[in-house]
C-alpha atoms as one frame of an Amber mdcrd trajectory, in Angstrom:
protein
   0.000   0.000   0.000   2.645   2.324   0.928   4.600   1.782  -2.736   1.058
   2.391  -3.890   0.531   5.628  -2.580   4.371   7.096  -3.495   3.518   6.346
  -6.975   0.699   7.881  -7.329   2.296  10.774  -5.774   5.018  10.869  -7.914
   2.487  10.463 -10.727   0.760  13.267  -9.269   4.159  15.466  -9.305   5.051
  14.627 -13.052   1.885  15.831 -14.050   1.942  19.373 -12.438   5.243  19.556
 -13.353   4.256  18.843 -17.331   1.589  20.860 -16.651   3.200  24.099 -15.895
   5.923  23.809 -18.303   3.150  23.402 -20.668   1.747  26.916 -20.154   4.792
  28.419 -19.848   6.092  27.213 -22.962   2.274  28.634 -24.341   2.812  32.284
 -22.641   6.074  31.828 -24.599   5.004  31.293 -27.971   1.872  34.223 -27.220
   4.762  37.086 -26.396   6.918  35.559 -28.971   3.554  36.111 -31.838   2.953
  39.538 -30.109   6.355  40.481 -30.663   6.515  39.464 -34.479   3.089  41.502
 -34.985   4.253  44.771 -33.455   1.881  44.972 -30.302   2.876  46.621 -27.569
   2.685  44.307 -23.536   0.637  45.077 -20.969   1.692  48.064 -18.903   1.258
  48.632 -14.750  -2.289  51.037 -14.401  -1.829  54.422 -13.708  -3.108  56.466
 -11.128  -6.467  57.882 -12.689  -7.064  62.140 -12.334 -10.517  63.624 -12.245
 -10.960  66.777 -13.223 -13.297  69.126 -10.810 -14.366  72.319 -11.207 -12.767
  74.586  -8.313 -13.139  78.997  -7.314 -10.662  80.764  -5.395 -12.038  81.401
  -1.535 -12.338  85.079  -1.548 -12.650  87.059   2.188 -15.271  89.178   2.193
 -17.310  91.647   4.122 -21.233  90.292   4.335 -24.532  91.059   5.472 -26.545
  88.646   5.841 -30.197  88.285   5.007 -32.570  86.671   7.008 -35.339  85.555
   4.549 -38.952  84.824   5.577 -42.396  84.155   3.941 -45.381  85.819   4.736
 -48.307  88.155   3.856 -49.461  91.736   3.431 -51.757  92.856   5.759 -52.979
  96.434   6.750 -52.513  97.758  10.227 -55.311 100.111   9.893 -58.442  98.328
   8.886 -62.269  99.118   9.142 -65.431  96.591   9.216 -68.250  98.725   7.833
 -71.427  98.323   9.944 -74.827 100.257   9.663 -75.762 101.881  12.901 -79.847
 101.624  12.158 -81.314  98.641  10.133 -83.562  99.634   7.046 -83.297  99.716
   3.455 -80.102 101.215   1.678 -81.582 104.436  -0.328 -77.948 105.709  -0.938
 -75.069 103.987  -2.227 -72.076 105.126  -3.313 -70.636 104.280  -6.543 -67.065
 102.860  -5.144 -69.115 100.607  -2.890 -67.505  97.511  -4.510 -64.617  95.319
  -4.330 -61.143  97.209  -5.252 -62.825 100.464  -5.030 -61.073 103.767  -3.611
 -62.949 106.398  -1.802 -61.801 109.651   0.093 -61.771 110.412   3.594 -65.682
 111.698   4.533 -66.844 110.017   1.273 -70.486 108.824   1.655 -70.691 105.128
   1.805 -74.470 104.128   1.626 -77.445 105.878   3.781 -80.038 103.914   4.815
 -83.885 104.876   5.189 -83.750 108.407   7.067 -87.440 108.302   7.816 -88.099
 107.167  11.049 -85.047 109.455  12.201 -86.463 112.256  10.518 -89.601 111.647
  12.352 -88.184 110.980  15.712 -86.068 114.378  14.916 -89.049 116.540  14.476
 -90.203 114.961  17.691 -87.683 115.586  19.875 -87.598 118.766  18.361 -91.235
 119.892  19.281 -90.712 118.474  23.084 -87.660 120.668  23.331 -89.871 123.481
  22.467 -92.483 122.575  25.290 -90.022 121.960  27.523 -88.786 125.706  26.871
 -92.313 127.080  27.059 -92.481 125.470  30.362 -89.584 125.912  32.052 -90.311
 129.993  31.166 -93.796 129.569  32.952 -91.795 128.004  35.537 -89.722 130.518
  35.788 -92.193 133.342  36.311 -94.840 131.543  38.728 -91.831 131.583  40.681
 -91.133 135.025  40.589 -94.620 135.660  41.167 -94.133 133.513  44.004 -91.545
 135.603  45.314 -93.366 139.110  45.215 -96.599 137.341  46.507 -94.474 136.369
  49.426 -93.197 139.188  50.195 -96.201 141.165  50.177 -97.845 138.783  52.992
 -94.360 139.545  55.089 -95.268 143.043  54.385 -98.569 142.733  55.773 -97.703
 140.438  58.412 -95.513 142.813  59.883 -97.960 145.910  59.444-100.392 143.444
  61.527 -97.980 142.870  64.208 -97.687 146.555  64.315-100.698 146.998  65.088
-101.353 144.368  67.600 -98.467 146.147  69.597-100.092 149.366  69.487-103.603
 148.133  70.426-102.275 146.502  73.187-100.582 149.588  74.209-103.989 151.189
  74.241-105.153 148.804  76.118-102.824 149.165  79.112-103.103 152.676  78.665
-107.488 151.530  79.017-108.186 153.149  75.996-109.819 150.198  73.978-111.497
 147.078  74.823-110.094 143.912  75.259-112.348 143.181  72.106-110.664 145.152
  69.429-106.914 143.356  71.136-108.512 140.416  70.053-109.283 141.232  66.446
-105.526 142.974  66.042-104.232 140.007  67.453-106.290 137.720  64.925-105.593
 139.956  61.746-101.864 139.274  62.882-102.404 135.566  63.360-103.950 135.804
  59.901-100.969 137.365  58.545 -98.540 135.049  59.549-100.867 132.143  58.426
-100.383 133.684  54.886 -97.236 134.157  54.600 -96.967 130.480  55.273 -99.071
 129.899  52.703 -96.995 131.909  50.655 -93.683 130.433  51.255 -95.073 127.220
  50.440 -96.626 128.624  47.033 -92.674 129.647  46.345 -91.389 126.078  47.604
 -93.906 124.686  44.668 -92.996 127.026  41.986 -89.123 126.614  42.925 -89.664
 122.775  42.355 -91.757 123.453  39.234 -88.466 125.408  37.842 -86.644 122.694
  38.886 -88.488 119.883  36.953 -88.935 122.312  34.496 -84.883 122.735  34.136
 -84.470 118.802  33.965 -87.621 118.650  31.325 -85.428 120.547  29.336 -82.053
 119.205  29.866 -83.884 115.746  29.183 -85.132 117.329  25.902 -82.022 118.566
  24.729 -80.299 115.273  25.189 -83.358 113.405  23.493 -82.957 116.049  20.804
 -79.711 115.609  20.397 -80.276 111.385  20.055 -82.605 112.344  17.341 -80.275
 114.218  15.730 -77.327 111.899  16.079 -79.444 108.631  14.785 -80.208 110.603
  11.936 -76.428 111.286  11.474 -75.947 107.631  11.611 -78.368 106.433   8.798
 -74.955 107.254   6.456 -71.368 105.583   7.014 -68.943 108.182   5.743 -65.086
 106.838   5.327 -63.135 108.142   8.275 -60.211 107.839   6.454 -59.132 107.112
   2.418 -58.690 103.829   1.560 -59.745 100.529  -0.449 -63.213  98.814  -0.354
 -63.023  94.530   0.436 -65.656  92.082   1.089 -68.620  94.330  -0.390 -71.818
  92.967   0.045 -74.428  96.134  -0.466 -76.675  96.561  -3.015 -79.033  99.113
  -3.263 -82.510  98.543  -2.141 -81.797  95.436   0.214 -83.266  95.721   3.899
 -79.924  95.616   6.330 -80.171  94.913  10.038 -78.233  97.093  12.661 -74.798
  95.678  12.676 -74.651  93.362   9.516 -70.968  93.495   7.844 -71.220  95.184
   4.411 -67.831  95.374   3.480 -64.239  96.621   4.935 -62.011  99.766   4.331
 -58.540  99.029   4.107 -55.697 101.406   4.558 -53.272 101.021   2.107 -50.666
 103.217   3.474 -50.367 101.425   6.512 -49.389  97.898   4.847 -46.866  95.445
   6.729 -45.475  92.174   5.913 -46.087  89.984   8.590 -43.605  86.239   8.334
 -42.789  83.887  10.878 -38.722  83.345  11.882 -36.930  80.899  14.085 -36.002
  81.323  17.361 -31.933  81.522  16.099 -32.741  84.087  13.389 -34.988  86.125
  15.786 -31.953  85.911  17.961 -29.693  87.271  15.554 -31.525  90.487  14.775
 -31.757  91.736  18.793 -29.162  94.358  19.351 -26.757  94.022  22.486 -29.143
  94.377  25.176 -31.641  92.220  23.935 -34.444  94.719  22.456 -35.346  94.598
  18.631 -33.965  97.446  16.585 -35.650  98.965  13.728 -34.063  97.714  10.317
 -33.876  97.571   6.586 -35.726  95.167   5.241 -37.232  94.628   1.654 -40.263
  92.762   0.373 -40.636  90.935  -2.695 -43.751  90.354  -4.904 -43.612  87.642
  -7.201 -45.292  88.556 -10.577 -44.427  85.581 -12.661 -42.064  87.281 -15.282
 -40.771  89.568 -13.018 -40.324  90.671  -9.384 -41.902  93.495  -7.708 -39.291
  94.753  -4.691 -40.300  97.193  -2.032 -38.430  98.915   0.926 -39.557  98.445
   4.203 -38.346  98.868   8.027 -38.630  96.167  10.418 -41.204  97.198  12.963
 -41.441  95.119  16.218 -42.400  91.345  16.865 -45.805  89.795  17.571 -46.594
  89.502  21.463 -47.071  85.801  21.276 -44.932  83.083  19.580 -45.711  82.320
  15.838 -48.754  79.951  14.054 -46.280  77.021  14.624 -45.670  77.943  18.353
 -41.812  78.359  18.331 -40.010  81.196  16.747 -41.635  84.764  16.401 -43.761
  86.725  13.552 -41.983  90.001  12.550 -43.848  92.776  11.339 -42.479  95.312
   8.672 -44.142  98.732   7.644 -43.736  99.172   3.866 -43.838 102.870   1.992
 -46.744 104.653   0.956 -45.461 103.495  -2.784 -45.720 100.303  -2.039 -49.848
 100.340  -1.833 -49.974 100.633  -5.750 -48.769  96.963  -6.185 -49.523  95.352
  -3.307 -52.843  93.944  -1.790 -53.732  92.514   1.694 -53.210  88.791   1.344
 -50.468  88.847  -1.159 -47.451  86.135  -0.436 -44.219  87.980  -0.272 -40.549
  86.876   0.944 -39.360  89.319   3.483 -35.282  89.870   3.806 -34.428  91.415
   6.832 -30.619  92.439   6.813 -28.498  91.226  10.081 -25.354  93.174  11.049
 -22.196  92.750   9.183 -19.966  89.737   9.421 -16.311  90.598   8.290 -13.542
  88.515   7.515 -16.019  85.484   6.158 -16.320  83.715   2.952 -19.546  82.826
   0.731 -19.502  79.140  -1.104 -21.868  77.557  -2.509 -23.729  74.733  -0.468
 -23.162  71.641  -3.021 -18.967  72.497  -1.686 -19.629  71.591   2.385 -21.113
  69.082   3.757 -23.687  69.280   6.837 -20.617  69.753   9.508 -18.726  72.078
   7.042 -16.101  70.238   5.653 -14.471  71.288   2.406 -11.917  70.060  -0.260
  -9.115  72.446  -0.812  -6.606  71.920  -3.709  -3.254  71.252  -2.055   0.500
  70.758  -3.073   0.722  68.483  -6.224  -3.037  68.940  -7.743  -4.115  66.945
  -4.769  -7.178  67.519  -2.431  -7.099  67.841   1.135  -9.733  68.131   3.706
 -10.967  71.329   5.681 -13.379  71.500   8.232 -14.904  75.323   8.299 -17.445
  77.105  10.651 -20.824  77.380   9.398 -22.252  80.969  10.258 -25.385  81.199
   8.043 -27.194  79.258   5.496 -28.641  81.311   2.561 -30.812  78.918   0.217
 -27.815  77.861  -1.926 -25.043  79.748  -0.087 -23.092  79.153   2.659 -21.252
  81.419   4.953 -18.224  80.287   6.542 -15.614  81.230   9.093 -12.142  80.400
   9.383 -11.516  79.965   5.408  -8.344  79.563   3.559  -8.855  82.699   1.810
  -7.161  82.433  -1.528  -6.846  78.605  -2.138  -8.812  77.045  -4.272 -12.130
  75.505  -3.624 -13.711  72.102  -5.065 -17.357  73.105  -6.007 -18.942  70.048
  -6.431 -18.262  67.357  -3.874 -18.461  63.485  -5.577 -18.577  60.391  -3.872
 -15.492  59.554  -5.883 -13.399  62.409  -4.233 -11.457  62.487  -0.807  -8.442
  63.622   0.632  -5.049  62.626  -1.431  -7.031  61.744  -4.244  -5.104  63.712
  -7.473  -7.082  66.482  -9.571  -6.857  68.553 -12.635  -8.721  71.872 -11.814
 -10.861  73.617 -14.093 -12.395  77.152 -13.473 -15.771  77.339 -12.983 -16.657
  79.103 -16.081 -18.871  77.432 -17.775 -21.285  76.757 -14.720 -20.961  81.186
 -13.926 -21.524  81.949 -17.878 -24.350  78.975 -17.984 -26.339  80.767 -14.594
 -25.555  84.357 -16.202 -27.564  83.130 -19.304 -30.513  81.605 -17.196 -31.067
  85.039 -15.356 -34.386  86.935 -16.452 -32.868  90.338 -17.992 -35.664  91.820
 -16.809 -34.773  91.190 -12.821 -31.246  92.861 -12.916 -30.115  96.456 -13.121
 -29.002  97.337 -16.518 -25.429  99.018 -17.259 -23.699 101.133 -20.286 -20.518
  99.593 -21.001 -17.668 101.279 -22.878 -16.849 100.028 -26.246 -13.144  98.847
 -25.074 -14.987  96.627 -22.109 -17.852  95.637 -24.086 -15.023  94.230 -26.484
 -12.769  92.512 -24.153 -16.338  90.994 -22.286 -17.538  89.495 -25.508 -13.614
  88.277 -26.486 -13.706  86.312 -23.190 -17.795  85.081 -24.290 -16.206  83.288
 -27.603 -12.954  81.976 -26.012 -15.282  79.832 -23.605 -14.951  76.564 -25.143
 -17.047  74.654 -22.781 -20.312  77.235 -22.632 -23.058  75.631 -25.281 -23.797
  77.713 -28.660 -27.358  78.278 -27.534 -26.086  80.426 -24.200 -23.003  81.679
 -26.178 -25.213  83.213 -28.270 -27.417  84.458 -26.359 -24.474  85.705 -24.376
 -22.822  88.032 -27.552 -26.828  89.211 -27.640 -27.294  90.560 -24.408 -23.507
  92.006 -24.857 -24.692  93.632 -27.879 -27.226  96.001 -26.556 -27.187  99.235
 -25.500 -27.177  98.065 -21.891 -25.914  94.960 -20.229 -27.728  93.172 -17.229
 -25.217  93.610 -14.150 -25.584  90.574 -13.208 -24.518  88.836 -16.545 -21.446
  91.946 -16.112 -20.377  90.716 -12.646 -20.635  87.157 -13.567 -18.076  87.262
 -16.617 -15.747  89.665 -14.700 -15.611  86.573 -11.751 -15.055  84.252 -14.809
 -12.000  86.695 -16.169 -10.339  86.940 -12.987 -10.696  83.178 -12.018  -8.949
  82.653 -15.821  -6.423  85.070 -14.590  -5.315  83.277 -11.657  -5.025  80.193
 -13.329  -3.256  81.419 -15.801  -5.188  81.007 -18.772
């Protein structure tokens, strides 16, 4: 068994061993073919480069924006009610949706009738009341010179009971005729009670008399202000919403009719976080006024506005965290806007110096960056994010003046070798998308307009379409400063990199 076993070892051995000088004689006679045919052996791989688009960091000195959504709404607003119910026999002819009307302009007038009515009412009582408080009046001097004639005579009586009894003593008359003096006296003073108490009645008939009238007046007065009331005059000028009147209908007391709407008192109320609420409070915590701007979409274009940041809502916002800011637009802004319009509101924050702006698609969510380093190859750099700005980023602690990788790819780390390319043809290809009619248009001398369109056809990686449309725009009599500003970043990027 054992001799068994070797040899089939050793069989085993021969084989392999014919086996591999076999293939190597075959990998022989394939070089030795590849050789007579002229093709070249296989080569070691070589490390492969990707090309990225990169920008130079450049420092800068921002201000921020904070940027919020929200709607117009007018701080001075009117719901307008009639006073008196009844039918509408006056309506003015701006009473409808969108309509303008002056301060004082008559609104609608409902049936003055009944007012009338109760006017000449009041009216005629207030006359009575007059009448009678003069009759008042003189009873009571009456009353008065009645009484003082009975004092008068009650005194002559009491003269004369003192002389008759004088007489008396003296036994010159009877005891009888004392007695009569001494009841004419009694008599006397009897009537000048009587008297006083005539005057007591005709000072309280005066006195009812006085609040007849002052009861008349105010009723006369009621009249006269319900008959005011049956119209609604505009307190101040504004716009006409939610009209409902139409001439002829039967209104009740208090039913809505429509509101007046003060367009020069328009805000733009939005909603902001608690950190971007934060960052607008000055250095002892209050809320300072400051420049904001509101923008309008209108489809084709955009409608922008000046405002000033006016104070904070007392409670927290609709989503119960953060806090809804209130801005007072200009007068000039009531043309274009109307209450319930969506707007964006950008509020500027205080400056931030020494910081750098790059685009978001460059960091990623803890801030770090690639940088182009020594060789063409990348290395990693962890910044501080400050404030994110829709696409843009604002950092701290930048390598100002190195050179930035735009577009991070899963395919690119640190060490890994690059060939940078500017990022021109991404800058001309947004230039091209902007609507002319949303930038600021600028004369250009011939010499620029020249070297601007020289720079448009050397750009061998823009397509013909935006190219084209590029030289167009450059051929006008004015240039959109954006599409300006944009080429000029392109030139000086080309500069740097030497080409």
């Amino acid at each position: 068994m054992r001799f068994l076993a070797r040899s089939l070892i050793g069989l085993l051995l021969a084989a392999l061993t014919l086996g591999l000088m076999g293939y190597g004689g075959l990998r022989l006679s394939e070089s030795m073919r590849a050789a007579e045919e002229g093709k070249p052996g296989p080569r070691a791989p070589r490390e492969r480069i990707y090309a990225v688009e990169v920008a130079p960091i450049v420092e800068e000195r921002l201000r921020p924006m904070v940027v919020a959504y929200g709607e117009v709404m007018s701080a001075r607003r009117l719901e307008l009610r009639p006073v008196r119910g009844g039918a509408l026999t006056a309506l003015s002819s701006s009473f409808r949706d969108g309509g303008r009307v002056e301060a004082g302009e008559l609104l609608f007038r409902t049936d003055p009738a009944m007012a009338r009515s109760d006017l000449s009412r009041a009216e005629i009582a207030l006359h009575e009341a007059e009448v009678e408080e003069r009759l008042a009046s003189e009873a009571l001097a009456l009353a008065r010179r009645d009484l003082t004639g009975a004092q008068d005579r009650a005194v002559i009586q009491a003269n004369i009971l003192a002389r008759q009894q004088d007489l008396r003593r003296r036994r010159v008359v009877t005891d009888s005729t004392v007695e009569r003096a001494t009841l004419d006296s009694s008599s006397a003073e009897q009537a000048v009670l009587a008297r006083e108490q005539a005057l007591a009645d005709a000072s309280s008939r005066e006195a009812r008399a006085a609040v007849a009238l002052d009861r008349a007046r105010l009723a006369l007065e009621d009249a006269r202000r319900a008959l005011a009331e049956t119209e609604v005059r505009a307190p101040f000028a504004g716009m006409l919403a939610e009209t409902t009147a139409v001439l002829g209908r039967q209104v009740n007391a208090g039913e809505k009719l429509g509101v007046l709407i003060d367009p020069a008192e328009f805000e733009a109320a939005a909603p902001v976080s608690n950190a971007e609420y934060a960052r607008l409070l000055d250095d002892q915590g209050a809320l300072p006024e400051r420049s904001a701007t509101v923008t309008l979409d209108l489809g084709a274009r955009e409608a922008v506005f000046e405002a000033r940041l006016a104070r904070a809502g007392a409670g927290s916002a609709d989503a119960k965290t953060g806090r809804k800011l209130y801005a007072r637009l200009d007068a000039a802004a009531a043309e274009a806007l109307r209450e319930g319009d969506f707007v964006t509101l950008r509020i500027a924050e205080p400056e931030l110096d020494g910081v750098a702006r790059l685009p978001a698609t460059a960091l990623t969510e803890d801030g770090r960056v690639l940088i182009v380093g020594r060789g063409d190859r990348l290395a990693e750099r962890e910044l501080t994010i400050l404030r994110r700005m829709g696409n843009e980023v604002i950092v701290g602690d930048a390598p100002f003046g190195r050179d930035l990788v735009l577009q991070r790819r899963p395919e690119l780390g640190a060490g890994v070798k690059v060939r940078p390319v500017p990022a021109q043809a991404a800058e001309a290809g947004e230039a091209m998308a902007a609507a002319p009619t949303r930038q600021t248009l600028v004369s250009l001398s011939p010499e620029r307009r020249a070297a601007l369109s020289a720079l448009v056809q050397s750009t061998g990686r823009m397509p013909a379409e935006r190219k084209a449309a590029a030289l167009e725009a450059l051929a006008a009599p004015e240039v959109p400063q954006r599409l300006v500003d944009r080429l000029e970043r392109i030139e000086a990027a080309l500069s740097r990199s030497g080409g």
